[in-house]
N, C-alpha and C positions, 0 to 999 in steps of 0.2 A: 451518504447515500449507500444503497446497500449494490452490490452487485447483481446479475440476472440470476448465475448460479447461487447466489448468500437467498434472494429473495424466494425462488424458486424453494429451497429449502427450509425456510422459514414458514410457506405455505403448506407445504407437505407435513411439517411437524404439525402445525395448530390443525390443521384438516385431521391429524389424527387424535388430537389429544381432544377435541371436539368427539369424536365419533367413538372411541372408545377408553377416551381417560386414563392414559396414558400415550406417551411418544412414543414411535416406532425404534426398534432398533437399529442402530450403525447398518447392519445387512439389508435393512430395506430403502434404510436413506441414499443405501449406494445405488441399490436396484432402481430406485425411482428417480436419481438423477443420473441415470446411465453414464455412471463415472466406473474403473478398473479397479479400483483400489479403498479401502476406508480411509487412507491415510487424505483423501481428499475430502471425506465427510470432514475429519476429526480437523483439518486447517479450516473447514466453513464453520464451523460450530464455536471453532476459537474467536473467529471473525462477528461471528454473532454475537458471543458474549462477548467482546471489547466492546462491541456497540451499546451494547445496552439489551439488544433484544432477549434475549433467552439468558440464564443462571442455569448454571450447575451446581447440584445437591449434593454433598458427599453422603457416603455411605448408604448409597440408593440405587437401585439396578433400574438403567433408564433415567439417571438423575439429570432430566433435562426437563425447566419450567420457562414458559414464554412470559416473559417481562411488559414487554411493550411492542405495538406492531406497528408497521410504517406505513403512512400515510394513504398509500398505493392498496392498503387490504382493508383500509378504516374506510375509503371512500371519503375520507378528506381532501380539499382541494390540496394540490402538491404546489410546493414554491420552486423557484427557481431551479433548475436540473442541468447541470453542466450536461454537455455531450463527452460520452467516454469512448475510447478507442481498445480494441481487442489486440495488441501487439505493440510494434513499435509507435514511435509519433511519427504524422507522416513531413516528408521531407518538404513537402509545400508549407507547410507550419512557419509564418513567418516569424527570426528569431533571429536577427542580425542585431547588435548592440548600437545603439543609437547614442553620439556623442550629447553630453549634459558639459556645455563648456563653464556656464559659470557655477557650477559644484565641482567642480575635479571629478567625474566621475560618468560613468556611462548608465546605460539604462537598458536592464533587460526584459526579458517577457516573463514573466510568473507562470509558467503553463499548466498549474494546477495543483493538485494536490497528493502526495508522495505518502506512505505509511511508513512510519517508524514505528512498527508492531508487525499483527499482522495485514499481510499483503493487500494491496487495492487495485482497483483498476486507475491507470494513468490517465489523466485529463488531456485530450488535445487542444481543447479550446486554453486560449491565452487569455487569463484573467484581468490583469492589469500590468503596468512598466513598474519594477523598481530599481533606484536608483545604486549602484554598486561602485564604491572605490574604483578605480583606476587599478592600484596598488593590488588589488585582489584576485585580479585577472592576468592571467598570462597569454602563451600562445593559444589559437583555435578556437572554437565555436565555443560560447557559455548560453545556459538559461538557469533558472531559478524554479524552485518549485516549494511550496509551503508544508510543513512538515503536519501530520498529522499522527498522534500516540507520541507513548513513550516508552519505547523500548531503548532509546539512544539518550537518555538522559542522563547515564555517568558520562558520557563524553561533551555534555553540554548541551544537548540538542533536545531543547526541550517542542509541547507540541503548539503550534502554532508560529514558531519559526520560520523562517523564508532561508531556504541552502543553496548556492549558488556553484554549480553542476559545471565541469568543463565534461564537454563530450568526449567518448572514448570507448572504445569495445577492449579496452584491455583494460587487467586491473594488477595489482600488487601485494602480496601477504601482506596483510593490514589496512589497508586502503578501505575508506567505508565510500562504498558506490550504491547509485542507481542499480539495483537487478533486476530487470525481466525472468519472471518465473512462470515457466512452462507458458510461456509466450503469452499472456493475457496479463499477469499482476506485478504492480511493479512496487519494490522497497527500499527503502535505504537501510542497510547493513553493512558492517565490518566483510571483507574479504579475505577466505581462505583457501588451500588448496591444503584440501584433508587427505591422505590415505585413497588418493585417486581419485576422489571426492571432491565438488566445494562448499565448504561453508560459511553460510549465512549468519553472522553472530550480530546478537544484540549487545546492547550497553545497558542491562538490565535486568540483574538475578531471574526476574520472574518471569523470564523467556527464556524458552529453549531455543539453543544453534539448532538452527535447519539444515541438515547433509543433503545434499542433491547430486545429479550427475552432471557432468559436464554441458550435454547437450538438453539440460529443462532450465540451463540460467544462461544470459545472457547482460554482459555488462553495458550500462547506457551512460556510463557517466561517472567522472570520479568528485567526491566532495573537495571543493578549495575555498571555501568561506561558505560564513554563517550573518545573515542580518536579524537582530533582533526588536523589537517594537514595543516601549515601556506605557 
């Protein structure tokens, strides 16, 4: 699913490439989604093509072609649509681990679905219980969330995974956490503390580390297991 800002965007381009046959450029894309900066165009635009919707053309001024459009601008009936949350998960979100005595192991909530790329909006709603080792879990709260892309694939984590989250607002040089980024998108990344900086590293040549400030990430959670599903 795309987000309001990704769609919004995505609307604004074909409305142009419709009317004058060619995209607008990065200075209008910003103008028309009353965002500060391009560097917020240029993370939605990545967002688009991971999806599928728009390619980019090299060696072309404006090299941006729409692919395919969602659902929502076909006038297609739309399938099921998780409900998404703008920030953190709210703390009524039920997510206590429930004993599984004849598997050794507990059961947690799936709360949705995580980017291992670029960034998404966090699902609140809890999708189903999975079943998690004993052995996996330590101290404090855990949930789960289903991995989706592949920028964490040298470290194993491929997409469609389920990662298994202890809660935490603090994080570690190295540690790959849950991030809130600029309070709406959340991903799983390596953690670092760059040059007064933190960044965002992927497991995966073909992503750039994101440097951010301090106060646009916010830690949700550090990785301590991986379930896989063959």
């Amino acid at each position: 699913m795309l987000t309001k800002k990704q769609l919004d965007l995505l609307e604004f381009i074909h409305a142009r490439v419709q009317r004058d046959g060619v995209p607008p450029s990065f200075d209008e894309m910003k103008e028309a989604l009353d965002l500060r900066s391009k560097s917020g165009i240029h993370r939605l635009i990545t967002a688009l093509e991971e999806r599928g919707f728009i390619r980019r053309l090299a060696h072309r001024a404006r090299a941006l072609e729409i692919v395919k459009l969602p659902d929502a601008m076909t006038g297609a009936k739309p399938g099921f649509t998780p409900r998404v949350i703008e920030g953190d998960r709210p703390q009524s979100t039920p997510r206590q681990a429930v004993p599984v005595e004849t598997a050794g192991a507990v059961e947690l909530p799936v709360m949705g679905r995580i980017a291992a790329g670029v960034p998404i909006e966090a699902i609140s709603e809890v999708s189903h219980n999975v079943a998690v080792p004993q052995a996996m879990l330590g101290k404090g709260e855990h949930y789960a969330l289903e991995v989706k892309g592949d920028s964490m694939i040298d470290v194993g984590i491929n997409d469609g995974d389920i990662v298994v989250i202890r809660e935490t607002r603090t994080a570690d040089n190295g540690d790959i956490v849950v991030a809130l980024v600029e309070g709406q998108e959340a991903t799983l990344k390596r953690f670092r503390r760059q040059n007064g900086m933190i960044a965002l590293e992927a497991a995966n040549p073909a992503y750039e580390t994101r440097l951010l400030r301090d106060d646009q990430v916010k830690v949700q959670g550090r990785l301590v297991g991986l379930i896989r599903t063959y």
